[in-house]
Phi, psi and omega in degrees: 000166203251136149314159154205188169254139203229166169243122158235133198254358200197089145229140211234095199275100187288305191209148180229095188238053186341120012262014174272126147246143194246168218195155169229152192217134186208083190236191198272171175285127183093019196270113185274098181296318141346290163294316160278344185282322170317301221294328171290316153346301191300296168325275179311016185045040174220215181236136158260146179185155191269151151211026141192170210188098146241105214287114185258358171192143172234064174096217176311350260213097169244169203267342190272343148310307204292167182269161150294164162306326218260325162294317173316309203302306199272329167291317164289299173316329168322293156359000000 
């Protein structure tokens, strides 16, 4: 992938469960999360990898907004 410049204005060390650490990000659009997690691995002279990744907002768009399947199922039926 070519670099680019990106803003992360918020990171956050949620919980520390060796070797997993949960982490909050809070960056600009195109920011590869994937990818920070290597590059933090590299800082730290070890190895990185996401093994799990939930995007909790997209511009205005927040996840606590959101519907469950099981509420969506019933609003639609609703219908």
């Amino acid at each position: 992938m070519v670099p680019k410049n990106i803003t992360i204005s918020a990171f956050e060390v949620q919980g520390l469960e060796l070797p997993q650490v949960h982490f909050r990000v809070c960056c600009s659009k195109g920011t590869y999360i994937r990818a920070l997690a290597r590059d933090l691995g590299l800082a730290l002279n070890t190895g990185a990898h996401l093994s799990a990744l939930c995007r909790t907002r997209i511009g205005p768009y927040h996840l606590r907004n959101g519907f469950s399947i099981e509420d969506l199922k019933i609003a639609l039926k609703e219908e």
